[in-house]
C-alpha beads as a LAMMPS data file, in Angstrom:
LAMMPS data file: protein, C-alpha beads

268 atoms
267 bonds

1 atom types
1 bond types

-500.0 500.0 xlo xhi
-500.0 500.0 ylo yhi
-500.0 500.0 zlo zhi

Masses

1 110.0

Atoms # bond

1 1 1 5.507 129.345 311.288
2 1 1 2.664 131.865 309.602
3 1 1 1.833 134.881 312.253
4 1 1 -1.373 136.297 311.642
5 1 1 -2.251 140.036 311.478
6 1 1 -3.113 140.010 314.678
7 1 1 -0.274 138.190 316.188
8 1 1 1.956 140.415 313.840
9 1 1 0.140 143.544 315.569
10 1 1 0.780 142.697 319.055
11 1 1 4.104 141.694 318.854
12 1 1 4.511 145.321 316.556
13 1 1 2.725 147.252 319.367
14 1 1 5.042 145.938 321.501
15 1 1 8.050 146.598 320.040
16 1 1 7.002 150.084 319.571
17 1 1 6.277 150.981 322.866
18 1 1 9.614 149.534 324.616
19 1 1 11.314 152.132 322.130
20 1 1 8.825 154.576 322.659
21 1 1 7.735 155.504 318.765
22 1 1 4.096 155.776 317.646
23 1 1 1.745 152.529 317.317
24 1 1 -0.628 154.568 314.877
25 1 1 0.460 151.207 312.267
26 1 1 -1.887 149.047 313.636
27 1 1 -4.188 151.361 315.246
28 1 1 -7.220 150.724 312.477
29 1 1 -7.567 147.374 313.926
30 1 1 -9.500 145.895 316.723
31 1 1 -8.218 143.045 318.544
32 1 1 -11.052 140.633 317.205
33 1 1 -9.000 142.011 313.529
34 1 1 -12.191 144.498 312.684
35 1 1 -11.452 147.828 311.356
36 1 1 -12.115 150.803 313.999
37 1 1 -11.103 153.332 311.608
38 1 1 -12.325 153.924 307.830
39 1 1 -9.802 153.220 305.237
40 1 1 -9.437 154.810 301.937
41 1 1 -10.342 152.034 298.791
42 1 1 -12.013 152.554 295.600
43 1 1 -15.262 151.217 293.899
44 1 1 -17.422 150.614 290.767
45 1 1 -20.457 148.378 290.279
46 1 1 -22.044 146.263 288.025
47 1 1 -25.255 144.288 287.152
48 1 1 -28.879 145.651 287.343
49 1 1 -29.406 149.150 288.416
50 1 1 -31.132 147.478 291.758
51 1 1 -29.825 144.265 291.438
52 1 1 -27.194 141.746 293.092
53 1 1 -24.798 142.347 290.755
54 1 1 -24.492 138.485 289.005
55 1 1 -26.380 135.471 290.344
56 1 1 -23.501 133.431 291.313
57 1 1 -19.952 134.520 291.414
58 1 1 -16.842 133.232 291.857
59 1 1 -17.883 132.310 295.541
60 1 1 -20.373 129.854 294.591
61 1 1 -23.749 131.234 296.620
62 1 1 -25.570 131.587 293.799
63 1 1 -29.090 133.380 294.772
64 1 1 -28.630 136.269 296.904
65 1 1 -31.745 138.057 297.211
66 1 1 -34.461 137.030 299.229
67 1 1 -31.897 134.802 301.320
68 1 1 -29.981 136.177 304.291
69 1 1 -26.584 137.690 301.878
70 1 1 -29.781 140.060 300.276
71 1 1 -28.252 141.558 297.176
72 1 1 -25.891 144.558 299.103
73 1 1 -23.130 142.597 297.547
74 1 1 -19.525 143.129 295.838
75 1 1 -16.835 141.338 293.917
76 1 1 -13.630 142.316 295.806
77 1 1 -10.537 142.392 293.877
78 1 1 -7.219 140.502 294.576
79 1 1 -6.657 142.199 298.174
80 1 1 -9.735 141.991 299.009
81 1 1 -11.364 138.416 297.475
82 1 1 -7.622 136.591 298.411
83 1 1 -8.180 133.363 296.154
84 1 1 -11.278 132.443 297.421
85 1 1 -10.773 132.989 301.395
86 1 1 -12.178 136.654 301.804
87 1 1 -15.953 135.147 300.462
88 1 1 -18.374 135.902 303.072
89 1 1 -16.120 138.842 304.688
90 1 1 -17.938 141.429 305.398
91 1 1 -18.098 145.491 304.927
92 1 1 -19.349 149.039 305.509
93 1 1 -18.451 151.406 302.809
94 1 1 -19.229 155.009 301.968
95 1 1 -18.822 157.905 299.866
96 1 1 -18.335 161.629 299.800
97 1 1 -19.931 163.014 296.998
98 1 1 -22.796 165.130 296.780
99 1 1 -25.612 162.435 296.032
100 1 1 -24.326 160.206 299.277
101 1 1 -26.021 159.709 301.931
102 1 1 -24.000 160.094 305.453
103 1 1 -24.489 156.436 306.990
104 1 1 -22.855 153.485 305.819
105 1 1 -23.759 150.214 303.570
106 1 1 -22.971 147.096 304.601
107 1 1 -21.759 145.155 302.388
108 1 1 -20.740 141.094 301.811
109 1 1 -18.206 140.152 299.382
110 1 1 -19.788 137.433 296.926
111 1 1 -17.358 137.128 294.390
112 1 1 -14.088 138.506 292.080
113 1 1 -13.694 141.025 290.316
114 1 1 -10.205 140.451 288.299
115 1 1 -10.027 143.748 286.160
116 1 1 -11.177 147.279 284.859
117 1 1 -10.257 150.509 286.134
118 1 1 -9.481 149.558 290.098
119 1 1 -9.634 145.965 290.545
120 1 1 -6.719 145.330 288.674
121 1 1 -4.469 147.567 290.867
122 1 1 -3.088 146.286 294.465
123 1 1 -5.199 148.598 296.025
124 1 1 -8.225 147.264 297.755
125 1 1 -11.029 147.957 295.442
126 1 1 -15.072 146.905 295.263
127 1 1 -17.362 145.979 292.360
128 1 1 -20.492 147.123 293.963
129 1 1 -23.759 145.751 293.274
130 1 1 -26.886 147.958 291.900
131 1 1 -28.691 147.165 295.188
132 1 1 -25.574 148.394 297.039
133 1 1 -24.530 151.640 295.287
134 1 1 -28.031 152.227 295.047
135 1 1 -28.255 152.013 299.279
136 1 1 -25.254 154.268 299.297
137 1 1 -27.705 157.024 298.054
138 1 1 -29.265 159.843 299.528
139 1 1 -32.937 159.038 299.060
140 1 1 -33.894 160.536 295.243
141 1 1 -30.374 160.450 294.365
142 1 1 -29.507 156.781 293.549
143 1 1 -28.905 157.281 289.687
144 1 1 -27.334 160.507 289.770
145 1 1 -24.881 158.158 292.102
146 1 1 -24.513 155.138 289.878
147 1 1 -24.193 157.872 286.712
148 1 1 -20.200 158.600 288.517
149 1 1 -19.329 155.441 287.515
150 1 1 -16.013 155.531 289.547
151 1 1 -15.553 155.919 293.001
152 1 1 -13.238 157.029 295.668
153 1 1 -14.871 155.455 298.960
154 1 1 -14.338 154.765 302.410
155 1 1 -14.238 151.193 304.071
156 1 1 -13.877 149.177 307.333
157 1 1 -14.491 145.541 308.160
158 1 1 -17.260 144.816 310.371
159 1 1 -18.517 141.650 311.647
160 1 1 -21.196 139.512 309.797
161 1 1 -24.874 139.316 311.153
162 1 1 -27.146 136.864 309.975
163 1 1 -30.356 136.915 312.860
164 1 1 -31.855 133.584 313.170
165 1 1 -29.478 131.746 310.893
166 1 1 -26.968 129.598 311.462
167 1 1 -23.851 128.619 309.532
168 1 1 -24.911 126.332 306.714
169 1 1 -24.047 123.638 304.283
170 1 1 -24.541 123.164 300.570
171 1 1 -23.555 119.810 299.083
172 1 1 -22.599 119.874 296.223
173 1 1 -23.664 117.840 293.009
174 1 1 -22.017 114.722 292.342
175 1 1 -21.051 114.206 296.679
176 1 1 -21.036 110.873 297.769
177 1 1 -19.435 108.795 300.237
178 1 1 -16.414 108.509 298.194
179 1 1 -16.145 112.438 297.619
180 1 1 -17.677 115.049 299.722
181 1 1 -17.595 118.600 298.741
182 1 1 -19.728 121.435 300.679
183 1 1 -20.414 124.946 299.991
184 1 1 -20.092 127.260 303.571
185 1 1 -23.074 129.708 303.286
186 1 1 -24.081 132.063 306.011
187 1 1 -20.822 132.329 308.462
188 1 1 -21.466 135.106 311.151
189 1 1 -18.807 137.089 312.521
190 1 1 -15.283 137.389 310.512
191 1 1 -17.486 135.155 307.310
192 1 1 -14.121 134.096 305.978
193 1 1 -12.229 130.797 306.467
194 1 1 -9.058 129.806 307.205
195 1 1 -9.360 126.255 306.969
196 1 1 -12.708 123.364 306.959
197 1 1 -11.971 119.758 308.524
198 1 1 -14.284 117.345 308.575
199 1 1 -14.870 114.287 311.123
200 1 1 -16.645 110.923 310.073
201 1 1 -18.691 108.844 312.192
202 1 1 -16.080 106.314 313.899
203 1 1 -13.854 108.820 313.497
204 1 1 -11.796 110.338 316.619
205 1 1 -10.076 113.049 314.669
206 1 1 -11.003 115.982 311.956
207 1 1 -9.265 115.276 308.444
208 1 1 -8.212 118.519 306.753
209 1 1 -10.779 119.424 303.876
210 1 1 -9.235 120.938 300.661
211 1 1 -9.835 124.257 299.294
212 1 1 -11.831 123.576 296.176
213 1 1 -13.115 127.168 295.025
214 1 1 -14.593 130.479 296.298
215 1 1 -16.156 128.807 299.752
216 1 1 -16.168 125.079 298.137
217 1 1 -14.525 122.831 300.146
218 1 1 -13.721 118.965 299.590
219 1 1 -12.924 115.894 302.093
220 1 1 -11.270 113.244 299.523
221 1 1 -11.091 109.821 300.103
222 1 1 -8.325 107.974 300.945
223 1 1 -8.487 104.727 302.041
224 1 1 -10.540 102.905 299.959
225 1 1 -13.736 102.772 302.309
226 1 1 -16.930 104.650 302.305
227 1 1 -17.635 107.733 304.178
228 1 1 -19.734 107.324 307.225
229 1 1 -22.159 109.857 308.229
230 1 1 -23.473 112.031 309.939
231 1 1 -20.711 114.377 309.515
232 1 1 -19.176 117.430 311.737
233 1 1 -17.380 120.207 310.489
234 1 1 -14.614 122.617 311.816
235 1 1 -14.616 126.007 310.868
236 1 1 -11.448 127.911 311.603
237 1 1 -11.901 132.071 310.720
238 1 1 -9.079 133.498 308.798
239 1 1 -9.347 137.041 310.267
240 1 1 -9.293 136.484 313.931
241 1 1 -8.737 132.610 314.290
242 1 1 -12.176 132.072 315.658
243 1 1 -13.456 128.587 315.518
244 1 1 -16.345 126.956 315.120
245 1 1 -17.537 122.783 315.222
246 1 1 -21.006 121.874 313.774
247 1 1 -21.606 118.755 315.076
248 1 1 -23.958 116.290 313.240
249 1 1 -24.059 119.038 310.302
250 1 1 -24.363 116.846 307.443
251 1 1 -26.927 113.591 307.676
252 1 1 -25.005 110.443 306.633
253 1 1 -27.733 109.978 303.784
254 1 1 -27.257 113.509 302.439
255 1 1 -28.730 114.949 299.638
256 1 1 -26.318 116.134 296.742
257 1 1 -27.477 119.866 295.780
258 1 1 -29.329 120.217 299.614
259 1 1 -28.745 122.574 301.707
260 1 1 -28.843 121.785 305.574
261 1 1 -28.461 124.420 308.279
262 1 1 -26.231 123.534 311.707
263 1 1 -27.570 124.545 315.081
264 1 1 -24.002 126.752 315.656
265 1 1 -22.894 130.154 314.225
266 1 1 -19.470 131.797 314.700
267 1 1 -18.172 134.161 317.114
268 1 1 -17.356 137.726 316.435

Bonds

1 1 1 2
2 1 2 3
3 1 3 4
4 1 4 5
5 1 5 6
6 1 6 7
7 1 7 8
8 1 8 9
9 1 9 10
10 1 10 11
11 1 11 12
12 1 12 13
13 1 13 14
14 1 14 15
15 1 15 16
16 1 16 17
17 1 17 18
18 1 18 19
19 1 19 20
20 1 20 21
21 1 21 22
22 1 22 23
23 1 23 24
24 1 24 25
25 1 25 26
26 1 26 27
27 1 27 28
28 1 28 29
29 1 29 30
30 1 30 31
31 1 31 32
32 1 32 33
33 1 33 34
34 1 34 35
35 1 35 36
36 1 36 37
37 1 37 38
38 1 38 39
39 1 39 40
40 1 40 41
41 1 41 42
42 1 42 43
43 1 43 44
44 1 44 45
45 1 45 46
46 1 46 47
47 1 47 48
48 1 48 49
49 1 49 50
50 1 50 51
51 1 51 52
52 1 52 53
53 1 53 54
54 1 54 55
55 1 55 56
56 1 56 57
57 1 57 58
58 1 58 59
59 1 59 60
60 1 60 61
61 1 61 62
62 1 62 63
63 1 63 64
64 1 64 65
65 1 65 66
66 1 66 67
67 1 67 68
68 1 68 69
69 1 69 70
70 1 70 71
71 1 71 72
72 1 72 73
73 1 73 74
74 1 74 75
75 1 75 76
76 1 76 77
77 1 77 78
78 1 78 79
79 1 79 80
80 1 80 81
81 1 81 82
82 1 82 83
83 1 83 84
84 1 84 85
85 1 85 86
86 1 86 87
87 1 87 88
88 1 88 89
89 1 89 90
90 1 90 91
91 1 91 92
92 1 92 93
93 1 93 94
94 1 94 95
95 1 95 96
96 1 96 97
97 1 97 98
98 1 98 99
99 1 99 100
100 1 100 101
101 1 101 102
102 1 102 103
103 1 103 104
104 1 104 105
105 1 105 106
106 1 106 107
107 1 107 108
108 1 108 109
109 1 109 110
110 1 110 111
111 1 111 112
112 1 112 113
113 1 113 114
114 1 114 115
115 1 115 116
116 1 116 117
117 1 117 118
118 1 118 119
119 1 119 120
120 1 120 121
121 1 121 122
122 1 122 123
123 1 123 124
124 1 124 125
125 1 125 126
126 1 126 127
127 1 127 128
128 1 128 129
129 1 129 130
130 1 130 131
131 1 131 132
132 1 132 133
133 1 133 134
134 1 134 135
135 1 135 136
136 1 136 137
137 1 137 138
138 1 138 139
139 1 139 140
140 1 140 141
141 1 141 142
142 1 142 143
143 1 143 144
144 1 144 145
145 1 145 146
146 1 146 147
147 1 147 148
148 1 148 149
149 1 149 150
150 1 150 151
151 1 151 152
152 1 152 153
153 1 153 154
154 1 154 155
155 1 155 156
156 1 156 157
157 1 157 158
158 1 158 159
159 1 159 160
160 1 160 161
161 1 161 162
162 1 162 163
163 1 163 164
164 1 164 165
165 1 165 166
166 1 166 167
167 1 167 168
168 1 168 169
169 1 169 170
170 1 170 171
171 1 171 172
172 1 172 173
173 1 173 174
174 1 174 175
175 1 175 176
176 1 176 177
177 1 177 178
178 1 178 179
179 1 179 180
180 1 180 181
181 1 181 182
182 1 182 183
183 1 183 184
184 1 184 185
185 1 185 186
186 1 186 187
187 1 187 188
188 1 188 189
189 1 189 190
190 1 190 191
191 1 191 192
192 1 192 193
193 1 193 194
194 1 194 195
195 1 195 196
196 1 196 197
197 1 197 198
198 1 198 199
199 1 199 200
200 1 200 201
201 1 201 202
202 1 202 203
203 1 203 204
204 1 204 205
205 1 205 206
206 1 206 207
207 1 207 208
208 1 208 209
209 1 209 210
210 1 210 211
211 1 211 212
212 1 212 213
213 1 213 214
214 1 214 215
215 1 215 216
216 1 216 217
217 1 217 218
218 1 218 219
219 1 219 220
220 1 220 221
221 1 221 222
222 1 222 223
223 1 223 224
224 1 224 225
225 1 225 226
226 1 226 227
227 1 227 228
228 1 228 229
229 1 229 230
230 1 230 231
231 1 231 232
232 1 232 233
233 1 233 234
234 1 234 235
235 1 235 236
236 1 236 237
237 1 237 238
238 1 238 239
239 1 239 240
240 1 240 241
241 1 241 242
242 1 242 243
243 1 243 244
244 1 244 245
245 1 245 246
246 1 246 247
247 1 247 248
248 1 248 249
249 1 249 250
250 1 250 251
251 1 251 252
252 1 252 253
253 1 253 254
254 1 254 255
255 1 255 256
256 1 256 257
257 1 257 258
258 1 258 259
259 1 259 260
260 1 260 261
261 1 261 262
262 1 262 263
263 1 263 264
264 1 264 265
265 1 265 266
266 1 266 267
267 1 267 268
């Protein structure tokens, strides 16, 4: 059976203590899986000097700015973006050099970055946006910043905050009652995902949802018969374990390409 970090980290603790050694190995995490200590990563960034970075990325959100991501964005590498399931994660990050500023930018990973300098090593490693580097700043300083080019940084993970919005759902193009596929957008609190199910009208139980891409997720058909709607849809965090069920999410007659909000969010 898969233990998570966190089940991995208690039983550790544990173990530790009976024999009396340090616990300092899992000290950097919380027990709701947040970092309480910075750790050391790297960074570079990309797009428009004050920009999002790219509108779209491999998580599938598309526009950022002006929606409640804003365009403090990064494309994590392989530790970091993990196939897909770290989209929507969230971060603070810093820096130490003479043009940054002391307080942290928070940051929500948005899509991949496969190669270049640091993303193609194992180490955990951001592609920053303009807007974000830019934050980063002290006030005057932004393109001296962005001239460094490469970065030495400091990171933790920190719950997602979206005030006054609730998890929502994109349907993707082409949907139907045959083939559903959904885009998560907006997930407070850990903002990744372990795994989506989906329950039908009629229905007594949720039917697993498959991964499609980035936060894309699919409920195939089976059987032959049509879809009935409206839908509800199971969240399950992959940080922490957290779940969440948006009842009545989706309208039965759904518009392919809308995007409808649920009246839940997730737990930190």
């Amino acid at each position: 059976m898969k233990m998570s970090t966190l089940a991995f980290c208690a039983v550790l603790l544990l173990f530790l203590e009976l024999l009396g050694l340090p616990v300092a190995f899992c000290g950097t995490l919380a027990l709701s899986g947040y970092n309480e200590q910075w750790m050391a990563g790297h960074a570079t960034w990309y797009g428009e000097p004050l920009g999002e970075g790219s509108s779209g990325g491999a998580c599938g959100y598309t526009k950022l700015a002006d929606t409640p991501y804003g365009p403090k964005i990064a494309a994590g590498n392989d530790p970091i973006f993990q196939g897909g399931s770290g989209c929507g994660a969230c971060f603070e990050v810093k820096c130490n050099y003479p043009s940054c500023k002391s307080e942290p930018t928070r940051i929500i990973i948005t899509d991949q970055c496969p190669g270049g300098t640091y993303c193609s090593t194992s180490q955990p490693a951001f592609d920053l946006s303009g807007a974000a580097i830019s934050d980063m700043a002290v006030s005057g300083k932004d393109g001296e910043l962005r001239n460094i080019g490469l970065y030495d940084i400091l990171y933790k993970r920190v719950p997602c905050e979206y005030p006054n919005q609730n998890i929502a759902f994109q349907v993707d193009a082409g949907s139907s009652a045959f083939w559903l596929s959904l885009l998560v957008k907006y997930m407070g609190g850990p903002g990744d995902i372990e795994s989506v199910e989906i329950r039908t009208t009629g229905s007594s139980s949720f039917q697993p949802a498959k991964h499609n891409w980035g936060a894309s997720w699919m409920l195939i058909n089976t059987s032959g018969q049509p879809f009935k709607g409206p839908y509800d849809v199971k969240i399950v965090s992959k940080l922490n374990g957290h779940t969440v069920i948006a009842e009545k999410a989706i309208p039965e007659f759904f518009e392919p390409g809308k995007l409808y909000e649920s009246n839940v969010q997730m737990a930190y």
